[in-house]
C-alpha positions as CSV (number, residue, x, y, z in Angstrom):
1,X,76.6,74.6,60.9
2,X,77.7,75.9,63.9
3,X,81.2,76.9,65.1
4,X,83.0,73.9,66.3
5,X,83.4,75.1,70.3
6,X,86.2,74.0,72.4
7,X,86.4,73.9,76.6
8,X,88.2,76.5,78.5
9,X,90.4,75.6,81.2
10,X,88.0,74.6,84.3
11,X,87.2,72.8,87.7
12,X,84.7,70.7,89.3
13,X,84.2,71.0,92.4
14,X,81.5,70.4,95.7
15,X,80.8,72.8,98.3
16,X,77.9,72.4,100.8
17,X,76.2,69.9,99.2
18,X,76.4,71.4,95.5
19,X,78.6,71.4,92.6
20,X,80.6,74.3,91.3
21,X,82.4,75.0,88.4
22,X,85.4,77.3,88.3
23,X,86.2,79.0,84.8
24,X,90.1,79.7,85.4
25,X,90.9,82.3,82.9
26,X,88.1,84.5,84.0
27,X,88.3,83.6,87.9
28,X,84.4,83.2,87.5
29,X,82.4,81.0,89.5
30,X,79.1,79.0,88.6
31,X,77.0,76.7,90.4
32,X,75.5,73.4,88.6
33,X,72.6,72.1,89.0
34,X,72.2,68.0,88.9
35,X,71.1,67.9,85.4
36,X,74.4,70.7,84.3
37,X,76.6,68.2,86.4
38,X,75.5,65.3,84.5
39,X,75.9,67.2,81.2
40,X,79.3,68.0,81.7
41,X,79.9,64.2,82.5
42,X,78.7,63.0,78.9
43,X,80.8,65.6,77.3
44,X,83.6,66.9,79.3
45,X,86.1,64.6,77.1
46,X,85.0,65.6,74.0
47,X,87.8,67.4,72.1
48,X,84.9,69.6,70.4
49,X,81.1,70.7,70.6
50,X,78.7,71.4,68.0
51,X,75.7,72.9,69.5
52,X,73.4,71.8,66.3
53,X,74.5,68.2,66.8
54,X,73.6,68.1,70.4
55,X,70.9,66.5,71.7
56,X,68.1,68.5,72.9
57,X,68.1,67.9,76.5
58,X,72.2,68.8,76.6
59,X,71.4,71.7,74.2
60,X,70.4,74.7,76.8
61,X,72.9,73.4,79.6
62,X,76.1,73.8,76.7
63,X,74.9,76.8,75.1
64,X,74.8,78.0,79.0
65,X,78.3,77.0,79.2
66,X,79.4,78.5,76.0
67,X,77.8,82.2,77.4
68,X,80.2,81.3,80.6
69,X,83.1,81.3,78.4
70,X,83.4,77.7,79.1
71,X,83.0,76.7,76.0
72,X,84.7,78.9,73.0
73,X,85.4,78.9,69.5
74,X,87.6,76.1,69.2
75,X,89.5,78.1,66.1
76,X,89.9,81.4,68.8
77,X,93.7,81.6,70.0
78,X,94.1,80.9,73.0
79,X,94.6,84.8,75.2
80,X,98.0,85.4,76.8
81,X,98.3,87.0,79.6
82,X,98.8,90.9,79.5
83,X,102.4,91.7,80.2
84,X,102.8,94.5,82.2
85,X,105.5,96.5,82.2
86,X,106.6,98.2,85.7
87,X,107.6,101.7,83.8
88,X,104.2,101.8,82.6
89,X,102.8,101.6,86.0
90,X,102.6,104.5,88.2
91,X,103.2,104.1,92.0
92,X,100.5,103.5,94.0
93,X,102.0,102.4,96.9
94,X,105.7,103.0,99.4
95,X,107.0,101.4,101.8
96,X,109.3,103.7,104.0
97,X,111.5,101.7,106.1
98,X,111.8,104.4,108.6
99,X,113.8,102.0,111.0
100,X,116.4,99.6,109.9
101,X,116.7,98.5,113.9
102,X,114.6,97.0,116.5
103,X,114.2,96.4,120.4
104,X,112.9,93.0,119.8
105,X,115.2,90.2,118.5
106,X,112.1,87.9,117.4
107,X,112.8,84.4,116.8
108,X,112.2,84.0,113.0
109,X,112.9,88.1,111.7
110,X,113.9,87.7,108.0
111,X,115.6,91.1,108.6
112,X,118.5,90.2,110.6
113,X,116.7,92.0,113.9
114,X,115.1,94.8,111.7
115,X,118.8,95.7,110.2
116,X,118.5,93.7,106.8
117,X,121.9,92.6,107.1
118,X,123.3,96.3,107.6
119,X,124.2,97.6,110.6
120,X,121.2,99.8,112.0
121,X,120.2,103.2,110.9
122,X,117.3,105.4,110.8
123,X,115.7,107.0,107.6
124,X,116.9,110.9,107.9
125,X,113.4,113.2,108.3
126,X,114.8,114.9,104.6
127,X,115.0,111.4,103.0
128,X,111.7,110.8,104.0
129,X,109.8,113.7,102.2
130,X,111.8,113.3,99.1
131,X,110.5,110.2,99.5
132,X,107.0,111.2,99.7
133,X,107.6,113.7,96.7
134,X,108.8,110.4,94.5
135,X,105.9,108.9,95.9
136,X,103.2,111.5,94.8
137,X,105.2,112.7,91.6
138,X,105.4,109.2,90.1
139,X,101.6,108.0,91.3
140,X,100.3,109.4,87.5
141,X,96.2,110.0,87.3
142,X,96.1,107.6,90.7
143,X,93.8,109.8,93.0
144,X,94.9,107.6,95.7
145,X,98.2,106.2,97.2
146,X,99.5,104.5,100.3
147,X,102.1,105.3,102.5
148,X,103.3,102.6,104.8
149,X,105.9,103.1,107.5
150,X,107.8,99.8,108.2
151,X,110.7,98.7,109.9
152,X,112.4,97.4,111.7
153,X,110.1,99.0,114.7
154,X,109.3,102.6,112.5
155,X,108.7,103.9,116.1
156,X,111.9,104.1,117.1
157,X,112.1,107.2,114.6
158,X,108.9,109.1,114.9
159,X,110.6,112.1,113.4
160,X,110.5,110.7,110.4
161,X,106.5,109.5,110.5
162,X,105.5,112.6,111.6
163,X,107.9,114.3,108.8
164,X,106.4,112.1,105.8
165,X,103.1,112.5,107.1
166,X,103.0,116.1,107.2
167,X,104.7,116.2,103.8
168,X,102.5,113.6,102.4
169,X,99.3,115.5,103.6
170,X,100.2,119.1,102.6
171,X,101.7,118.3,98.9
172,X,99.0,115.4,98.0
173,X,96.5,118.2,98.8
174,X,98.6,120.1,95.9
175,X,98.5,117.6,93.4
176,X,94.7,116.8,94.3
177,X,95.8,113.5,95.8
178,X,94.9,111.5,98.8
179,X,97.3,109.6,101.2
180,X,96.7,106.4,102.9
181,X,98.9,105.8,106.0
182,X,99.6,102.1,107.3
183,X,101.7,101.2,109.9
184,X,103.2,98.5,111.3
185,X,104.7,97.8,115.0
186,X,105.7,95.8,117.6
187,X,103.6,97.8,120.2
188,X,105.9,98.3,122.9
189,X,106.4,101.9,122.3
190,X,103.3,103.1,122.0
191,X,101.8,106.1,124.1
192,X,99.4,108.1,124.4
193,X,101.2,110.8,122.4
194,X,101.7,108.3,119.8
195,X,98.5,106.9,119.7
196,X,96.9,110.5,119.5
197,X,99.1,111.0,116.3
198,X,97.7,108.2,114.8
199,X,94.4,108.5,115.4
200,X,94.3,112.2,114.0
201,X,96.2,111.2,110.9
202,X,94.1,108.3,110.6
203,X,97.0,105.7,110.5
204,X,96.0,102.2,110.5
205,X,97.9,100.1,112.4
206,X,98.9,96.6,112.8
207,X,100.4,94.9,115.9
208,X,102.8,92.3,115.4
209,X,101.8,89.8,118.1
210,X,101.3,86.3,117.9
211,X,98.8,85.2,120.2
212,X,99.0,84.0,123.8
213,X,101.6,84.5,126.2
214,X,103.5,81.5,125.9
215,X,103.5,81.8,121.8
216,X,103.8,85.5,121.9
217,X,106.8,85.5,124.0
218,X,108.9,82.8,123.0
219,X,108.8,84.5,119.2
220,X,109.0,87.5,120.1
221,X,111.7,88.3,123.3
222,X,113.5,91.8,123.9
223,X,117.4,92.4,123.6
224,X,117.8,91.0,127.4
225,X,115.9,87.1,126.3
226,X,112.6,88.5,128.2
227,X,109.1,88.2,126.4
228,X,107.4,91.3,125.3
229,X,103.7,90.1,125.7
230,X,103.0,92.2,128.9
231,X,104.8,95.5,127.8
232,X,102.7,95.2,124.4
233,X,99.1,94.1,125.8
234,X,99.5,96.9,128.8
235,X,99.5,99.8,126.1
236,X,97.1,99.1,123.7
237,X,93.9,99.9,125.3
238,X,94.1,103.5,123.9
239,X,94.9,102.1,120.3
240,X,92.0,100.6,120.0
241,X,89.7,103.6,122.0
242,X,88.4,106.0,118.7
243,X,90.2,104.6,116.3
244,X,88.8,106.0,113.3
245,X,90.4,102.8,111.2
246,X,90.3,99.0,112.2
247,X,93.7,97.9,114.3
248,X,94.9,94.3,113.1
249,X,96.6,91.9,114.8
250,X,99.8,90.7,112.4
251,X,100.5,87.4,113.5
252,X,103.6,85.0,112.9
253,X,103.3,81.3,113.8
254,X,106.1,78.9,113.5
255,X,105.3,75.4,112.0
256,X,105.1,73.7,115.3
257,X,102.6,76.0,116.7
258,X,100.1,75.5,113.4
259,X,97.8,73.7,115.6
260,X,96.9,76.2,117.5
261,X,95.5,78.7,114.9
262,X,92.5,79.1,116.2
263,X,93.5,79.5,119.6
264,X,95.5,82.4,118.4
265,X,92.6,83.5,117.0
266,X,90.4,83.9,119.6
267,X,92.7,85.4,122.4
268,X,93.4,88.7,119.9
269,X,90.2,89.0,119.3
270,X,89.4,88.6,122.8
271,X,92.1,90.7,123.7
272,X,90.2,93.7,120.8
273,X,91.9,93.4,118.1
274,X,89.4,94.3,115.4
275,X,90.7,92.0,112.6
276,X,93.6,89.3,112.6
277,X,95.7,88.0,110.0
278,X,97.7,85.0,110.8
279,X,100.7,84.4,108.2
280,X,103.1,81.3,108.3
281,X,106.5,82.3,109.0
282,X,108.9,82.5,106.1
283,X,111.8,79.9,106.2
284,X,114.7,81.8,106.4
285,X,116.2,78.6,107.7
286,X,115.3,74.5,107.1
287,X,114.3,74.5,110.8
288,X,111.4,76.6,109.8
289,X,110.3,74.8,107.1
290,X,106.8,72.9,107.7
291,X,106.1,69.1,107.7
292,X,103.3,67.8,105.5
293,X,101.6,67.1,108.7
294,X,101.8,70.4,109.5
295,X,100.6,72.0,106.7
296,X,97.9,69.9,107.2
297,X,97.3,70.8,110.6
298,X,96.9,74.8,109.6
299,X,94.6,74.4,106.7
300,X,92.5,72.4,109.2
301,X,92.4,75.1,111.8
302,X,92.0,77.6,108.9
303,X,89.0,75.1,107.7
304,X,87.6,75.5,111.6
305,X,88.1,79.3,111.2
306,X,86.5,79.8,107.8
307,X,83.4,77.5,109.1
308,X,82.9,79.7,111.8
309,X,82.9,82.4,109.2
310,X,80.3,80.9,107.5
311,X,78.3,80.7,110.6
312,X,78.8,84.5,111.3
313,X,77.6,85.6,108.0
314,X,74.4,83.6,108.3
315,X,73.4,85.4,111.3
316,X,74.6,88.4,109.2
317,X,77.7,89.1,111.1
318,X,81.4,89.6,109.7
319,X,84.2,87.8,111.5
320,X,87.3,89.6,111.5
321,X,89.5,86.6,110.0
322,X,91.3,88.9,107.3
323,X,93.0,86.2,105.4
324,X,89.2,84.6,104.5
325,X,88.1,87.8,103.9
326,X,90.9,89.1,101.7
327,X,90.6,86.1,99.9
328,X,86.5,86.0,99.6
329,X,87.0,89.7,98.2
330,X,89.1,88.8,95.0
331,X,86.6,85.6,94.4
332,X,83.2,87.5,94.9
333,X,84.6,90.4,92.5
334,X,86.5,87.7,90.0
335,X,90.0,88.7,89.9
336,X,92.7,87.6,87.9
337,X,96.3,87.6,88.5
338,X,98.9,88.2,85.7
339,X,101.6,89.2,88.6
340,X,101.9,87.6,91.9
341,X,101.9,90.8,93.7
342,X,102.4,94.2,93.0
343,X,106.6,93.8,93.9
344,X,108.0,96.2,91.4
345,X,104.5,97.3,89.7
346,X,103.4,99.9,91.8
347,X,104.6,98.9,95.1
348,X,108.3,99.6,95.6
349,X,110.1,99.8,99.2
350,X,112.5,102.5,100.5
351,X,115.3,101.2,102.5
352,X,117.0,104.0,105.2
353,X,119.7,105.3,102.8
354,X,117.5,105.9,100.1
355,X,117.5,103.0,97.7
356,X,114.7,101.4,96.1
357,X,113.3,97.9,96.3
358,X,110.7,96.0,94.7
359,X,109.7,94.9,97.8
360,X,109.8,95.4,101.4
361,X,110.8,92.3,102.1
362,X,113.5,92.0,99.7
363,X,115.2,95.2,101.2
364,X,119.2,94.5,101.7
365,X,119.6,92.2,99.5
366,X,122.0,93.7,97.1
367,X,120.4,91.5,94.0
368,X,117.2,93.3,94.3
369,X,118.3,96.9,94.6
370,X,116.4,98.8,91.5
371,X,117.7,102.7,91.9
372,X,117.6,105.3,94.9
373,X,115.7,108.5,95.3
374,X,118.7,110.4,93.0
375,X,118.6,108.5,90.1
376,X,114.9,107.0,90.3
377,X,113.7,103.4,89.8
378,X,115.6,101.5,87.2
379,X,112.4,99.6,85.6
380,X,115.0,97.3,83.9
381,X,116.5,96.2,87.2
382,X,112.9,95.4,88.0
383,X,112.2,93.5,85.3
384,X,115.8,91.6,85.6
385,X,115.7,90.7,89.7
386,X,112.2,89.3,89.8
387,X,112.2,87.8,86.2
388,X,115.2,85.5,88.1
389,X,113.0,84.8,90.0
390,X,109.4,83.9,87.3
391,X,111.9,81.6,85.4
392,X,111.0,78.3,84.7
393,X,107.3,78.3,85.9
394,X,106.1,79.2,83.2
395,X,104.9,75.6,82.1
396,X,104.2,74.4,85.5
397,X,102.0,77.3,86.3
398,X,100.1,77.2,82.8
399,X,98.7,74.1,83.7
400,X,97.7,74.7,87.1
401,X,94.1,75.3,87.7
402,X,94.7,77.9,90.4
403,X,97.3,80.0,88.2
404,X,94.8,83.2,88.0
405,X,94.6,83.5,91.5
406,X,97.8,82.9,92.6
407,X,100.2,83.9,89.7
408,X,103.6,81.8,90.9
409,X,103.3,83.1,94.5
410,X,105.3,85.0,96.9
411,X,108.6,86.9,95.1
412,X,110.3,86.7,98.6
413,X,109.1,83.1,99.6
414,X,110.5,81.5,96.5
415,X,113.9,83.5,96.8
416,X,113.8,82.0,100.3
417,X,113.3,78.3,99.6
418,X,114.9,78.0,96.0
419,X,118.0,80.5,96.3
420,X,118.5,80.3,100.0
421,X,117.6,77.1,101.3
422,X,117.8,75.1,97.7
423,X,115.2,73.7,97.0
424,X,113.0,72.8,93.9
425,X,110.3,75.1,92.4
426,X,106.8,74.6,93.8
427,X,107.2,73.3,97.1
428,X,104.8,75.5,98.5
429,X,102.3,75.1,95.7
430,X,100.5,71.8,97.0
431,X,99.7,74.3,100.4
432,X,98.6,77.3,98.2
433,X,96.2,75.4,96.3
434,X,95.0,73.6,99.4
435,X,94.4,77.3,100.8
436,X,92.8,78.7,97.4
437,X,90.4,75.4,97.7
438,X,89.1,76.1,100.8
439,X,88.1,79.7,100.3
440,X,86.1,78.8,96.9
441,X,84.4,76.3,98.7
442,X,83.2,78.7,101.7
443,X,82.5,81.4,98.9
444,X,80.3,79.1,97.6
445,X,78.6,78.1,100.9
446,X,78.0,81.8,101.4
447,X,76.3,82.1,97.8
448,X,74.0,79.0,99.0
449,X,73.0,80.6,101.9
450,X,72.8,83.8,100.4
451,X,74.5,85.6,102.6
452,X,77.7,86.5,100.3
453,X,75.1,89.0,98.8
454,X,74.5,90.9,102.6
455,X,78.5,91.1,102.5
456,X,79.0,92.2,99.3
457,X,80.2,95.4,99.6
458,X,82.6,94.6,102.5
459,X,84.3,91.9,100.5
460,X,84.5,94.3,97.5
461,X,86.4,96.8,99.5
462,X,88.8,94.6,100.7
463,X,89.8,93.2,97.2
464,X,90.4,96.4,96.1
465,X,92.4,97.7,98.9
C-alpha cells in the first residue's frame, strides 16, 4: 500500500487565460492544465491521498503533484522555518549615514529633515574607514559586499565618500574582496566633479525625485519653501552621460497622488532615468496613511504598469519598472523568505557618531541602537529590538498564503503604524498580498508567452542583488 500523502500549503490561481498553482513553502510555481484543474477539484478536500486507490485518469496528474511537493507524506513533520541567528551571519552590506542633515525639508522625511531626531552632524572622514574596516573584517568568506552612503543628503560631506571609498577599495583589495558602492541623493549638489567621482568608482546612484514638477516640488521644497525640481533636473544630464551603472529614479508618492503612478512613471523615464522605483510613503503621521480607495488606486496603476511590462518583454524589451522586476526576480528563481529583510542579518546601518543599527531607517531611535564601532554589534540587541517587533504574527502569518515571500513585512513600517500611530497588526497586509498577486500573475503571463525565458538572466541578477 502506498504512503498515505497529505497537501502542502497552496493556491489556485488564473493568469492570462490559465490556471496556476502556487506551492507556498517552496515559492514554486506550476501551470495546470484543464484536466490537472479539474483533478484538483475532485480531491482538493480530501484530508489524505492514496495513489494506489486512485482512479486511473487522476493517477498521473497526483503523482505529478506529489513530485511538486504538493502532495507529501502525510506522517512527514511539517518543516519549520530555519532560524537564523544574526551572529552567525557575516555582513554583507553598510549603510554609512555620512550626513545626518539636509538642504531639503521634504514633506513626509521619516528622519526629522535628515537629522533623525538629533541635531545635525556629519560622519568624521576617521569614522568612516573604521567603518569600512568593520565592514570588510566582519563580511566572513563573502567575496562581495556593499557599501551605501545615505543620509540625510551624503553629499553634503563628500570627505567622507571619497574617504570610505578609498579605504574600502585599497583594504578589500587586501582581503581579496570586492566593494559595491550605492548612493543615494537628492541631486541638487551634484557637479561635474562629483559626477566624475562617481562614475570612476562606479557608484550607483539613485535620485530622490518624485515625478513631475507639481508632485516633485510640493514633496520635496528647499529650507526657504521653494521646490527643488529645476535645480535637480538642470544637473543631471552628466549623471546619466557614461555611467558605467544604471541611475534610478527613487520616488516617494503621498496617498493622494497614487493615481498618478504611471504618470510619474513616464516623465522619469522620459526625463533618462534608466530604472524607477516608486515606494509609498511611510506614515510617519495618520495624515499619511492611505484610504482603501487608495490603495486601490496604486495597485491599479501598478496593474497598468506591469501590463505594459508584459507588452515590452514580448517584443523582447525590458521596461525599467524596478519594483516588477525586483519582484519577477525572486519568483522566476523561487525564493523563500524566513526574515522580512536582511535588518540586522547582514545589513546593519552606521549612524554619524558611530553607532550601529539594524537598519537605516531605524537610525535614532534609541530602542534600536545594537552597539558602535568600539564595542561591535550586540547580536542580542538585535535579536531583542526586532523580535518586539515579529511578536504576535506568528499565527497570523503561518496561515497566510503569501508568508514565504513576504515574511511579516517591513521592520520599520510596522514600528510606524503599530508603535507610533497605534494601530493593529496587519493593516498593511491586505495591500501586500494585493501587490504579491499581481506580480505572480504577470510572471505567469511572461511564462505563457515565453518571454520570461529571454529575460531570465536579467531577473536572476536582480534577485540576487
Amino acid at each position: 500500500m502506498d504512503t498515505p500523502l497529505a497537501w502542502a500549503d497552496h493556491r489556485i490561481f488564473s493568469g492570462s487565460g490559465e490556471n496556476f498553482i502556487f506551492a507556498v513553502e517552496e515559492a514554486s510555481l506550476f501551470s495546470l492544465t484543464r484536466e490537472a484543474r479539474e483533478t484538483l477539484s475532485r480531491w482538493r478536500t480530501s484530508e489524505s491521498i492514496e495513489l494506489d486507490r486512485m482512479p486511473s485518469p487522476d493517477l498521473e496528474v497526483l503523482e505529478g503533484l506529489r513530485d511538486a511537493q504538493i502532495l507529501f507524506p502525510a506522517s512527514r513533520e511539517k518543516a519549520l522555518p530555519p532560524q537564523l541567528k544574526p551572529a552567525e551571519v557575516p555582513l554583507s552590506t553598510l549603510v554609512l549615514e555620512v550626513a545626518q542633515d539636509c538642504n531639503l525639508r521634504c514633506t513626509y522625511c521619516y528622519a526629522d529633515g535628515g537629522t533623525y531626531g538629533a541635531a545635525p552632524c556629519l560622519l568624521a572622514p576617521e569614522t568612516a574607514r573604521r567603518a569600512v574596516r568593520y565592514l570588510l573584517d566582519n563580511s566572513g568568506d563573502r567575496d562581495h559586499v556593499t557599501l551605501i552612503f545615505f543620509g540625510g543628503e551624503p553629499l553634503l560631506n563628500m570627505q567622507a565618500v571619497r574617504t570610505a571609498t578609498r579605504e574600502a577599495i585599497s583594504y578589500g583589495r587586501k582581503m581579496g574582496k570586492k566593494v559595491h558602492f550605492s548612493l543615494t541623493t537628492n541631486g541638487t549638489l551634484l557637479d561635474a566633479e562629483i559626477v566624475a567621482f562617481l562614475h570612476a568608482n562606479h557608484v550607483s546612484v539613485a535620485v530622490s525625485m518624485d515625478g513631475p514638477r507639481d508632485i516633485h516640488d510640493h514633496n520635496r521644497p528647499d529650507e526657504s519653501g521653494n521646490g527643488s525640481y529645476s535645480e535637480i533636473v538642470s544637473r543631471l544630464a552628466p549623471l546619466f552621460e557614461d555611467a558605467s551603472v544604471p541611475v534610478a529614479a527613487r520616488v516617494t508618492l503621498a496617498p493622494d497622488q497614487w493615481h498618478r503612478v504611471v504618470e510619474v512613471f513616464d516623465h522619469l523615464t522620459g526625463l533618462g532615468f534608466h530604472e524607477v522605483g516608486i515606494a509609498p510613503v511611510s506614515p510617519v503621521s495618520k495624515a499619511l496613511l492611505p484610504t482603501a480607495g487608495q490603495d486601490a488606486s496604486l495597485l491599479e496603476g501598478f496593474g497598468l504598469l506591469a501590463g505594459r511590462f508584459v507588452a515590452h518583454a514580448r517584443k523582447g524589451l525590458v521596461m525599467p519598472f524596478s519594483n516588477i522586476l525586483d519582484l519577477l526576480g525572486r519568483i522566476h528563481l523561487g525564493q523563500t523568505k524566513s526574515l522580512s529583510c536582511g535588518a540586522g542579518f547582514g545589513y546593519m546601518a552606521v549612524d554619524a557618531k558611530g553607532g550601529f543599527f539594524p537598519c537605516h531607517r531605524l537610525t535614532g531611535e534609541a530602542d534600536f541602537c545594537t552597539g558602535n564601532l568600539e564595542t561591535g554589534i550586540n547580536t542580542d540587541r538585535i535579536n531583542s529590538c526586532l523580535g518586539s517587533l515579529n511578536e504576535g504574527r506568528e499565527e497570523s502569518c503561518s496561515k497566510c498564503w503569501a508568508r514565504t515571500l513576504c515574511a511579516g513585512g517591513c521592520h520599520y513600517e510596522n514600528h510606524l503604524r503599530e508603535n507610533h500611530l497605534g494601530l493593529p497588526r496587519g493593516t498593511s497586509c491586505k495591500f501586500i498580498r494585493s501587490w504579491l498577486d499581481l506580480g505572480m500573475k504577470t510572471y505567469a503571463e511572461l511564462r505563457t508567452d515565453g518571454a520570461i525565458e529571454a529575460m531570465g538572466r536579467r531577473l536572476a541578477q536582480r534577485a540576487q542583488c
